[in-house]
C-alpha positions as CSV (number, residue, x, y, z in Angstrom):
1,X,12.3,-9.7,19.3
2,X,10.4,-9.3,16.1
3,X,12.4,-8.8,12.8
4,X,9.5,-7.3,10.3
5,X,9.8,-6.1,6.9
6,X,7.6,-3.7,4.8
7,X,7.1,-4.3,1.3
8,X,6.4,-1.4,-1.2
9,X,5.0,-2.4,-4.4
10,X,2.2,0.1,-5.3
11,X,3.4,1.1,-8.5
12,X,0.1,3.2,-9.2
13,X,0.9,5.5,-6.1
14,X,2.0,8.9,-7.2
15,X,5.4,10.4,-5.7
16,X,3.9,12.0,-2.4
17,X,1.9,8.9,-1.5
18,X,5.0,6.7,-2.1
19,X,7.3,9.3,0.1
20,X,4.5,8.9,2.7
21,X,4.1,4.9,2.8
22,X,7.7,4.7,3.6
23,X,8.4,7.5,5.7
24,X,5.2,6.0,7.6
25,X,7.3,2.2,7.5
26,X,10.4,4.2,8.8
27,X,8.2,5.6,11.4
28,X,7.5,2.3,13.1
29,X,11.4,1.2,12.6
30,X,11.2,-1.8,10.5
31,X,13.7,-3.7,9.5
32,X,14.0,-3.9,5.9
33,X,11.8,-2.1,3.5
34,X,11.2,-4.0,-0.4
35,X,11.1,-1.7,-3.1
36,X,10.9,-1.8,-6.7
37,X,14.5,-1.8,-8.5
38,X,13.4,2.1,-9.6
39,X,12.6,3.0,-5.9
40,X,15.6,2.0,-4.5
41,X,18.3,5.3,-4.1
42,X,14.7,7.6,-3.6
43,X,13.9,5.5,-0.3
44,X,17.6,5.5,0.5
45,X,17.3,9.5,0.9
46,X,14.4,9.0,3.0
47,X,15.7,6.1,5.3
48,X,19.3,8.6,6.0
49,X,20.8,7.5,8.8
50,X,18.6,4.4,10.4
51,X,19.6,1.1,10.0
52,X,16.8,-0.5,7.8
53,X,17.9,-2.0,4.9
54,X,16.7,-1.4,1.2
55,X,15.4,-4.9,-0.1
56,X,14.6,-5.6,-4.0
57,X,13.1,-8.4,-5.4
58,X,14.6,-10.5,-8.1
59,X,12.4,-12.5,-10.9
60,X,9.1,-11.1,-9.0
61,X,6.3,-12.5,-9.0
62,X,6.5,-15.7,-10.9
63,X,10.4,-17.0,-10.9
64,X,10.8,-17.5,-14.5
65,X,13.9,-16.1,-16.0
66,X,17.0,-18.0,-16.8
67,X,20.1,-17.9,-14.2
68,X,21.6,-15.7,-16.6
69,X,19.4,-13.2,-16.3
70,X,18.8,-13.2,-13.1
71,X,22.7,-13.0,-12.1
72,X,22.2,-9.6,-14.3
73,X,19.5,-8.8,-12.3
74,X,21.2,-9.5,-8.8
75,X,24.3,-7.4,-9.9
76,X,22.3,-4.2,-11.2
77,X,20.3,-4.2,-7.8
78,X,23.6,-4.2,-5.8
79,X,25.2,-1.6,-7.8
80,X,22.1,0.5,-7.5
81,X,22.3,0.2,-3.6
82,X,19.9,-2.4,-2.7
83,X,21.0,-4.1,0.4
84,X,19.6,-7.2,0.5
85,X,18.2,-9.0,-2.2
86,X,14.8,-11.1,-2.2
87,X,14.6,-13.7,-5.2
88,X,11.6,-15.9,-6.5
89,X,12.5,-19.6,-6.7
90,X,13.0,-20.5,-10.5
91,X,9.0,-22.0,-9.9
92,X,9.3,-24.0,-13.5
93,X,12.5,-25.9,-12.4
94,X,10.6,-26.7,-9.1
95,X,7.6,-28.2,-10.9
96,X,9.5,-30.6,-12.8
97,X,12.0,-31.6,-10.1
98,X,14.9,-30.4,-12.0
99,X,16.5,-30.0,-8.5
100,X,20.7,-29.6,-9.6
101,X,19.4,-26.8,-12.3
102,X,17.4,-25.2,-8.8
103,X,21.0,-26.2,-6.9
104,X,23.2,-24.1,-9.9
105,X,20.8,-21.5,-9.7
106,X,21.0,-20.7,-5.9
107,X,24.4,-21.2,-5.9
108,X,25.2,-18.9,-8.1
109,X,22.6,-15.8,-6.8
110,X,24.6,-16.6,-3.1
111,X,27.8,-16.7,-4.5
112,X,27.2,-13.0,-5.6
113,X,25.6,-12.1,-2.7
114,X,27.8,-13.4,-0.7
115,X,30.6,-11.6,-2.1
116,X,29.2,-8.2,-1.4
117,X,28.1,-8.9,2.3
118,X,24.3,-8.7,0.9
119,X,22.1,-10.6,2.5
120,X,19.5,-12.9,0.1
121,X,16.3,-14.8,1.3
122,X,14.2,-16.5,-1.3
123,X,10.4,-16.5,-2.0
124,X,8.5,-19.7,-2.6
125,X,4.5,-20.2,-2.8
126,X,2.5,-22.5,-0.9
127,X,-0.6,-21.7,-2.9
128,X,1.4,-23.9,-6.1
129,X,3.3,-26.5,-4.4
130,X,2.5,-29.1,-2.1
131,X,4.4,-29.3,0.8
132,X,6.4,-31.8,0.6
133,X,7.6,-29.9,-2.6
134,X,8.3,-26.9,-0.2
135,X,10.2,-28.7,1.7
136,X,12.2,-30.2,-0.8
137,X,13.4,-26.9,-2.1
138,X,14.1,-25.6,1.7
139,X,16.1,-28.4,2.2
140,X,17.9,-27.5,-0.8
141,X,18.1,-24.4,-0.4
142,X,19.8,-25.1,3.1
143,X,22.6,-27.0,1.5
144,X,24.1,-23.2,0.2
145,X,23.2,-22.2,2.7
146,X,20.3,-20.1,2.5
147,X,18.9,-19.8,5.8
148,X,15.4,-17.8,5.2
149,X,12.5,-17.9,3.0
150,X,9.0,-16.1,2.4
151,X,6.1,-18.9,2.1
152,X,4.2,-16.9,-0.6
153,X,5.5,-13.8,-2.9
154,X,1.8,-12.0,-1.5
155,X,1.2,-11.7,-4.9
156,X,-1.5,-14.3,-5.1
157,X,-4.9,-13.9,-3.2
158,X,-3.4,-15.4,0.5
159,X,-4.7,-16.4,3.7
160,X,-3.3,-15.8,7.3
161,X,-4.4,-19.2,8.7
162,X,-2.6,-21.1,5.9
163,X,0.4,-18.8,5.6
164,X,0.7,-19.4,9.3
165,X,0.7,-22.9,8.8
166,X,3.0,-23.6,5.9
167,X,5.2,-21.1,7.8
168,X,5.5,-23.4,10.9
169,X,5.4,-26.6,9.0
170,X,8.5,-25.9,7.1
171,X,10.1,-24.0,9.7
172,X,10.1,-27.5,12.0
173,X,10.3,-29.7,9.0
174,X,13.8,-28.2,7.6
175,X,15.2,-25.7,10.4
176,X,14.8,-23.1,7.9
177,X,13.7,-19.3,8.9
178,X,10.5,-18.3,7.8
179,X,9.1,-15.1,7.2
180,X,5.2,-14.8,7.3
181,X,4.4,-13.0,4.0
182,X,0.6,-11.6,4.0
183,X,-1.2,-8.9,5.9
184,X,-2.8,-9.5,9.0
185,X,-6.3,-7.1,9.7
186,X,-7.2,-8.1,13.6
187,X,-6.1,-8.8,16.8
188,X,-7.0,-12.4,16.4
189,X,-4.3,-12.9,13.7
190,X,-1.7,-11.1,16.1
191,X,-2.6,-13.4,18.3
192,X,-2.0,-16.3,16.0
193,X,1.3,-15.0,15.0
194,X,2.1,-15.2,19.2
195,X,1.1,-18.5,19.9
196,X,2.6,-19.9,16.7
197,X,6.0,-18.1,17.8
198,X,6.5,-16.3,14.4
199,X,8.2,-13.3,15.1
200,X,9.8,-12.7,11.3
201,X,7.3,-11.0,9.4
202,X,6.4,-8.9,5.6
203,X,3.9,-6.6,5.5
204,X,2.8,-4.6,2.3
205,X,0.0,-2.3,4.2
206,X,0.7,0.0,6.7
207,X,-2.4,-0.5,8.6
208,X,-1.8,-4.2,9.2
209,X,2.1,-3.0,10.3
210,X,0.5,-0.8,13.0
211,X,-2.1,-3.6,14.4
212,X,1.0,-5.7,14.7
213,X,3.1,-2.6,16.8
214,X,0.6,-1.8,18.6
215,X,-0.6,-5.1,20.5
216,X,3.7,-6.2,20.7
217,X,4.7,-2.8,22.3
């Protein structure tokens, strides 16, 4: 059974193309649908009675921001409905191994979520880090425990081959869930997905949502 997510980000798209992309993602009964922090209560309306959860993403795309500011961040999303919260690993503190400052900073964005019965997955980026430094940070990130992770933010130019493969590898290198994070555009890279038994997945393009419904059903 797959879990996928949809991810809205087109900020350019004008209010009837935004009502359509998600009514379109509600259509094929995701999971979870990623929306801006402004999106959030307008998608709610549209979602009404299913199930799927409203995700928003937290210190997107680059992972930045102090803790401070990103526990603000986490709170204002809850209070403005999201229901599950999607945050970018503080990328600086990763680079220069300033691991208990990562530690502090996960603890505290779970503590939070945990409170509220939200649930949080974190975002790293195999295009910057090796993977040994991907698997450092799943590792920690397991100690909270945070049990899920995206391999990229899709924000960067990706790849399906080598999202597929740094989803794997750190999957069976830490136990950790992975969620394949980039769009997929033929019935090879369904295929892929099957063979490589990854069945949590983000897409941000409809079309790339259907291939992946239609060759599953």
């Amino acid at each position: 059974m797959s879990y996928i997510e949809y991810a809205f980000y087109e900020l350019d798209y004008n209010d009837q193309e935004a009502k359509q992309a998600i009514e379109n993602a509600i259509a094929y009964s995701v999971d979870c649908i990623c929306v801006p922090f402004a999106y959030t209560k307008y998608c709610k309306t549209l979602i009404k009675d299913n199930k799927i959860k409203i995700a928003n993403a937290i210190d997107y795309p680059l992972g930045l921001l102090d803790s401070k500011t990103r526990k603000e961040a986490i709170i204002n999303a809850i209070d403005n409905g999201a229901e599950k919260i999607c945050i970018v690993l503080q990328n600086n503190y990763l680079n220069l191994k300033k691991y208990d400052k990562i530690r502090q900073d996960i603890k505290l964005a779970y503590d939070i979520c945990s409170e509220r019965n939200i649930s949080i997955s974190y975002y790293l980026e195999y295009r910057i880090f090796t993977h040994q430094s991907l698997i450092k940070a799943c590792n920690i990130l397991m100690e909270t425990p945070v049990d899920t992770v995206y391999v990229s933010t899709g924000y960067m130019l990706d790849n399906v081959e080598d999202n597929i493969i740094a989803s794997v590898l750190l999957r069976e290198k830490t136990g950790i869930k992975t969620i394949f994070s980039t769009n997929i555009w033929t019935k090879k890279h369904v295929e892929l997905l099957i063979k490589n038994k990854i069945d949590y997945l983000r897409f941000s393009h409809i079309s790339s949502l259907s291939l992946y419904k239609s060759h599953i059903s």
